[in-house]
C-alpha positions as CSV (number, residue, x, y, z in Angstrom):
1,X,43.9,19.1,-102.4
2,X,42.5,15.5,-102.9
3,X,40.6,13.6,-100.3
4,X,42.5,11.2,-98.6
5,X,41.8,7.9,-99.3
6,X,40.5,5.0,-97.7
7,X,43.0,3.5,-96.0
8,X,42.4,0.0,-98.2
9,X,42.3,2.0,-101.6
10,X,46.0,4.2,-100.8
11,X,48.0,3.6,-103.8
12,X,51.2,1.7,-103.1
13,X,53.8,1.5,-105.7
14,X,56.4,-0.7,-106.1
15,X,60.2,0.4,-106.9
16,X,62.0,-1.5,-110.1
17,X,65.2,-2.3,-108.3
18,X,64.3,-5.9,-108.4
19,X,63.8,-5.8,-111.9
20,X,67.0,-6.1,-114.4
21,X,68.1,-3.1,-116.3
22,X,69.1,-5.3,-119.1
23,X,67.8,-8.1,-121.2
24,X,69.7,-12.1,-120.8
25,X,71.3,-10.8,-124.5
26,X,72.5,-7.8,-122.7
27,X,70.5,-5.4,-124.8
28,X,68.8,-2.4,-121.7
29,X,65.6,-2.7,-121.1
30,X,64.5,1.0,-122.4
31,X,65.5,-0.5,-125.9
32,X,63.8,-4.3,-125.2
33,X,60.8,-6.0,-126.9
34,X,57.5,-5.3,-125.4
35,X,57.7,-9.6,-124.9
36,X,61.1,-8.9,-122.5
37,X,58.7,-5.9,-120.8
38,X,56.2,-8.4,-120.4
39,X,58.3,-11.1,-119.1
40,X,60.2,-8.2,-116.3
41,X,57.0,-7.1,-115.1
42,X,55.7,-10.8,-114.6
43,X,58.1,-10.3,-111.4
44,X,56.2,-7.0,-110.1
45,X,53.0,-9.0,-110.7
46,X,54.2,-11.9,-108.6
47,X,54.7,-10.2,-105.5
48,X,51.3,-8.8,-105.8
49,X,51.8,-4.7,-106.9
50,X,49.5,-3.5,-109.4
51,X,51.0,0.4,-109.6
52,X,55.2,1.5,-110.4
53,X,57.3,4.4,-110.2
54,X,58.5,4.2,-113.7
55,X,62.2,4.9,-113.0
56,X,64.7,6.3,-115.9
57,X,67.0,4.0,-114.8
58,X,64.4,1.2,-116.8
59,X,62.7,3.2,-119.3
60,X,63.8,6.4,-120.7
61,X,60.0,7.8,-121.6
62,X,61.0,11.9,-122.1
63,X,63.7,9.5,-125.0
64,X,61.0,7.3,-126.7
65,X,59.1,8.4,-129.7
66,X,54.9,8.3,-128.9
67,X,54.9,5.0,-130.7
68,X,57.1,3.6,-128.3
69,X,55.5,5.0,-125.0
70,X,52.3,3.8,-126.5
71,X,53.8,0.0,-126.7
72,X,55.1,0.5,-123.5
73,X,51.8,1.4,-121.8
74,X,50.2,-1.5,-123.7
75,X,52.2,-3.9,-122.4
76,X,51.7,-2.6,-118.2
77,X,48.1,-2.6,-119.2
78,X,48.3,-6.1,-120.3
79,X,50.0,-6.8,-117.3
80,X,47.4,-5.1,-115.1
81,X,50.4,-2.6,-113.9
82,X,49.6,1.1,-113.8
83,X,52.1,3.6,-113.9
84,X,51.2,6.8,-111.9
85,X,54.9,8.7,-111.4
86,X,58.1,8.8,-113.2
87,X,61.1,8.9,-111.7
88,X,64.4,11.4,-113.1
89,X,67.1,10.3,-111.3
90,X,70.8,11.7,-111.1
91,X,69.8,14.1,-113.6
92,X,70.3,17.3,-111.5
93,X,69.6,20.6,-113.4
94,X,72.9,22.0,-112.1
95,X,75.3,19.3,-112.7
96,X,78.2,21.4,-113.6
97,X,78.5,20.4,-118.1
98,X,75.4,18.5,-118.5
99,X,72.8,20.8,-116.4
100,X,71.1,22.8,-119.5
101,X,71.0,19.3,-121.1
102,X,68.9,18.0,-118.0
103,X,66.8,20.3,-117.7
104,X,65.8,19.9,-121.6
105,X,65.2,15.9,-120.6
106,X,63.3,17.0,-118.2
107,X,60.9,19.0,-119.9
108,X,60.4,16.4,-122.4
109,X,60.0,13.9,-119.3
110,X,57.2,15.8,-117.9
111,X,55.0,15.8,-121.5
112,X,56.0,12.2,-121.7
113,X,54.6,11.6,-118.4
114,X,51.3,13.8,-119.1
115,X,50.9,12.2,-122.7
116,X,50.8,8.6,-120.7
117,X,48.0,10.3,-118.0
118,X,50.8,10.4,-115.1
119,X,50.1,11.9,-112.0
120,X,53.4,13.2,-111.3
121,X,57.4,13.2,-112.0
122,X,59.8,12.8,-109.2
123,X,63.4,13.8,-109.7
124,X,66.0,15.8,-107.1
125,X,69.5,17.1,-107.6
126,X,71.8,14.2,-106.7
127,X,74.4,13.4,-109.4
128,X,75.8,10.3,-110.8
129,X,77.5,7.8,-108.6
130,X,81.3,8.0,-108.8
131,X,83.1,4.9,-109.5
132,X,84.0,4.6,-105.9
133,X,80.3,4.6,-105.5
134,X,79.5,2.1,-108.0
135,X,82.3,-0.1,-106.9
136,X,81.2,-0.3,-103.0
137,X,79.0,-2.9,-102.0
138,X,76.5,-0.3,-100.4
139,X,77.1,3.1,-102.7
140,X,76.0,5.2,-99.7
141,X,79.3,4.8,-97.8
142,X,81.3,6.3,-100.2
143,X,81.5,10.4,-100.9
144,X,79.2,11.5,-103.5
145,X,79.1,14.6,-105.3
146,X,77.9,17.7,-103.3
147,X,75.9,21.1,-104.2
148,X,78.2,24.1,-103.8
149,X,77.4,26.5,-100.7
150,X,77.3,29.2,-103.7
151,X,74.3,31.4,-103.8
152,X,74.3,31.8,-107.6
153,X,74.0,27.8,-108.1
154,X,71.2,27.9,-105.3
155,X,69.2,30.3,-107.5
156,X,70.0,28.7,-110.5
157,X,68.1,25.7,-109.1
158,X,65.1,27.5,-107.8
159,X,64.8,29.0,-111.6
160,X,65.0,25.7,-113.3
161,X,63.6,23.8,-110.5
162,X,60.7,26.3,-110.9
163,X,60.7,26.4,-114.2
164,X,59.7,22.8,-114.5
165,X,57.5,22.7,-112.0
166,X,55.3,25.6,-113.9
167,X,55.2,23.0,-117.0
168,X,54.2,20.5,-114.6
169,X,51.2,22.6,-113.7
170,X,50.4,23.6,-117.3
171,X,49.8,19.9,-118.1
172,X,48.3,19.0,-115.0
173,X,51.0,17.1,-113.0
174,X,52.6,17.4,-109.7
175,X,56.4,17.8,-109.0
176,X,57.8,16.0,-106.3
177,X,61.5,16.8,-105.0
178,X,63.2,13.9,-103.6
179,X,65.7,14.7,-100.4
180,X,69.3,13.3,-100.6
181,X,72.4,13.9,-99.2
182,X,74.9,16.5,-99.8
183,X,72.4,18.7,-102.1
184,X,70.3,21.3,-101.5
185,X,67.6,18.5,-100.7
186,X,69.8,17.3,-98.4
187,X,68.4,18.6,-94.9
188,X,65.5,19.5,-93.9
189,X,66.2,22.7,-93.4
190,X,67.6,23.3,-97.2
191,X,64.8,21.2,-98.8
192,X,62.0,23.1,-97.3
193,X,63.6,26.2,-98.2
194,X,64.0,25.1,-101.7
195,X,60.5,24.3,-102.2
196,X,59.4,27.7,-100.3
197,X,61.7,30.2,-103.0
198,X,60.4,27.9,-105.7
199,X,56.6,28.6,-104.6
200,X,54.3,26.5,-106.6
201,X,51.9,24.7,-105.2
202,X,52.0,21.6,-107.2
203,X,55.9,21.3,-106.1
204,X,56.5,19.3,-102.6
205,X,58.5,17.2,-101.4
206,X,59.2,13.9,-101.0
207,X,60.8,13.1,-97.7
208,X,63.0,10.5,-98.3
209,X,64.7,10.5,-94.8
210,X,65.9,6.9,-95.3
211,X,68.2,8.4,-97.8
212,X,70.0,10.2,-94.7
213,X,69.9,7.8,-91.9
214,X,71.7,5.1,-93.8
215,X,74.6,7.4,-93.5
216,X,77.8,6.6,-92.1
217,X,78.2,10.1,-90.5
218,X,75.8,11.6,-88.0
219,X,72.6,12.2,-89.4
220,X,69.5,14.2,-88.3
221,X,67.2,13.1,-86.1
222,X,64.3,11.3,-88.5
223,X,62.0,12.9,-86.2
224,X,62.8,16.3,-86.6
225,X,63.7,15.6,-90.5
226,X,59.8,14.5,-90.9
227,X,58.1,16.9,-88.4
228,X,59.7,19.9,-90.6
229,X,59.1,18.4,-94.1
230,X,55.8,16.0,-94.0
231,X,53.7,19.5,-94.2
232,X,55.2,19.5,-98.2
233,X,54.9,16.0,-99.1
234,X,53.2,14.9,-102.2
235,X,55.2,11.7,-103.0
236,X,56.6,9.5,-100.3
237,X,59.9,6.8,-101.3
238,X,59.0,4.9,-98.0
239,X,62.4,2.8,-97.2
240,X,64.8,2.2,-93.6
241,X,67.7,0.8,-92.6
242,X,69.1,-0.6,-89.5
243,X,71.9,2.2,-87.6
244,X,74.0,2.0,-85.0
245,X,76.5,4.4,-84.2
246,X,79.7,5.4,-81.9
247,X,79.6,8.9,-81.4
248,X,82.6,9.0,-79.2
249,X,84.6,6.3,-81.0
250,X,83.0,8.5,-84.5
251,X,81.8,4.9,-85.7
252,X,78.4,5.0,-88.0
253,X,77.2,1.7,-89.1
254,X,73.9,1.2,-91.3
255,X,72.5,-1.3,-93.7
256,X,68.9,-1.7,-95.6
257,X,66.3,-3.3,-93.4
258,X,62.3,-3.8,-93.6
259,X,60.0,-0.9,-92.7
260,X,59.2,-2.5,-89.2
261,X,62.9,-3.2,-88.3
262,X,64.6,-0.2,-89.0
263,X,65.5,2.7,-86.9
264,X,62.4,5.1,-88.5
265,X,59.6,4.3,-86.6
266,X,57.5,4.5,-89.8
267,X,54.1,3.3,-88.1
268,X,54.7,6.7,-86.3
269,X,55.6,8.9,-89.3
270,X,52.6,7.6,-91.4
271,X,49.8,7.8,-88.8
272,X,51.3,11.3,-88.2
273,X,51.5,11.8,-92.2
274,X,47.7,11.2,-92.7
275,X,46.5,13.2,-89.6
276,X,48.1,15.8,-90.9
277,X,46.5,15.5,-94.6
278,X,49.3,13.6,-96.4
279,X,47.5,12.1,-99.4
280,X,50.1,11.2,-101.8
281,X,51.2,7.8,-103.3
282,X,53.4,5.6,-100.9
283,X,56.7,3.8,-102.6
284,X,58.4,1.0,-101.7
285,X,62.0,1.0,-102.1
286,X,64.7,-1.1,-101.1
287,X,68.3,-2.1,-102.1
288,X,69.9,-5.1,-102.1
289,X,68.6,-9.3,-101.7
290,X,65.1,-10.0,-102.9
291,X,64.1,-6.2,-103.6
292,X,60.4,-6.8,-104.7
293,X,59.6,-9.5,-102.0
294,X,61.0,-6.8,-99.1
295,X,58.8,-4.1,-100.9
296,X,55.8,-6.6,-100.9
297,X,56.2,-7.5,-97.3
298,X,56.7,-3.2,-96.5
299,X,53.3,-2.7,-98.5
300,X,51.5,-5.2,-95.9
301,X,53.1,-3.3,-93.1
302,X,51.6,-0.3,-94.6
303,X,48.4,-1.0,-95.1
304,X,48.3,-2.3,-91.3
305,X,49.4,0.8,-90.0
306,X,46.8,2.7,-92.8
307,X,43.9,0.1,-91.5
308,X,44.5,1.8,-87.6
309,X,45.0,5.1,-88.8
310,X,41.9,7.2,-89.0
311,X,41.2,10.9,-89.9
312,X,37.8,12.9,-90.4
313,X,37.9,12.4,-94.2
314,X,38.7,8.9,-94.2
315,X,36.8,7.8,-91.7
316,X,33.2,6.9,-92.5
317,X,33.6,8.3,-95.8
318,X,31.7,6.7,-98.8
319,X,34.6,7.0,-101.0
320,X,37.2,9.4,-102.2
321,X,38.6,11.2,-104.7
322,X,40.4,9.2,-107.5
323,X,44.0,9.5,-106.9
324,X,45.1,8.2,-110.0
325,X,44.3,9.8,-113.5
């Protein structure tokens, strides 16, 4: 395992969702000119984030030819943006049609991602939105699609799931599972089940319990969600939401809020995250308004509660381990 480190030197990453998926002519930003790349990531730059999750929602790297992933790296570098994770999302290796095909992009994901120097892929098994989803204002409130309660499909995802985390490990990268609703991810329970069967050691989890407490059902309690899966973590999507809730009128009410506000107590969850040897990358994500400028003001709340947080390996120590490649 790494050394934690210092509290000043964690790596905080910045989501994309404040950055357009297409170009002003309309073209997406996978296929754009390394000048529009240049002039998206002016945005990251402005709110003060130096490291990404490179999301497959903005660039497609497991699709790009080297020469491409090349131009694309040149241009973060010229930024002074590092890259340290990919993100596969809604790619799930047992989407019923499409889940061979997924699994194929990614394979070709993870030697993308060790080609560029990466330190890990994230990706999970929730699905694409419906168009219910993609027509509601918050996509959360509407049904998604669910994992069967089908022992064959549950195996079938430890094989592949497993079988991708091996090729993560034979090119030096970790795997990091990301918890969401109605999968096998999807409680605590299931998720660290999932990544026990799998049993690799460079495939965790990460506990994404704001993707379940924004909800409008009853949820578990984010206490118990952490306490049973921060022992797996290796990536972190840090986000919350305000809740309230009506169990006897069976009303559920929740919207996207900052770290500090929501109903995660998250200076809790990280000071009990480092004393307990978490010492993965934080990510800031959030939906909706000024995305990057809510991230930015989550990764000062962050490194307040890292500053007051102290363990034996990160405090006095001269310096750690590189956590970036």
């Amino acid at each position: 395992m790494l050394n934690q480190p210092r509290p000043d030197e964690w790596p905080i990453a910045t989501c994309l969702h404040g950055v357009p998926t297409t170009t002003a002519d309309g073209r997406e930003l996978h296929d754009a000119s390394p000048e529009a790349w240049a002039e998206a990531l002016t945005l990251v730059r402005g709110v003060g984030f130096d490291l990404i999750e490179l999301s497959d929602s903005h660039a497609r790297i497991g699709d790009m030819d080297a020469a491409r992933r090349a131009a694309l790296k040149d241009v973060l570098r010229s930024a002074g943006i590092q890259a340290p994770a990919v993100h596969v999302q809604r790619k799930s290796v047992i989407q019923p049609g499409v889940g061979a095909d997924n699994l194929a992009y990614a394979h070709r994901t993870i030697d993308a991602a060790a080609e560029w120097g990466m330190q890990l892929v994230s990706t999970g098994l929730h699905q694409p939105l419906t168009a219910r989803q993609r027509d509601a204002l918050w996509f959360w409130t509407e049904q998604g699609a669910k994992d069967p309660d089908d022992r064959e499909t549950w195996d079938l995802a430890v094989s592949r799931l497993r079988e991708l985390g091996k090729h993560a490990a034979e090119v030096g990268l970790l795997l990091s599972l990301e918890m969401y609703e109605d999968t096998y991810l999807g409680t605590a329970e299931s998720a660290v089940r999932l990544v026990e069967e799998i049993g690799l050691p460079n495939v965790g989890l990460n506990p994404d319990i704001g993707n379940l407490v924004r909800l409008h059902r009853p949820v578990e309690d984010w206490r118990e969600s952490y306490a049973r899966t921060l022992p797996y973590a290796n990536y972190w999507h840090v986000k919350n939401y305000a809740r309230d809730e009506s169990r006897a009128q069976g009303t559920y009410v929740a919207f996207p809020s900052t770290l500090e506000n929501g109903v995660i107590n998250y200076r809790q969850v990280i000071a009990d995250a480092v004393r307990a040897g978490f010492t993965g990358i934080f990510l800031m994500e959030h939906y909706g308004g000024d995305s990057l400028g809510v991230c930015a003001t989550n990764r000062d709340y962050v490194r307040t509660v890292l500053a007051r947080t102290t363990t034996p390996a990160t405090a006095g120590a001269a310096a750690a381990e590189p956590v970036l490649r």
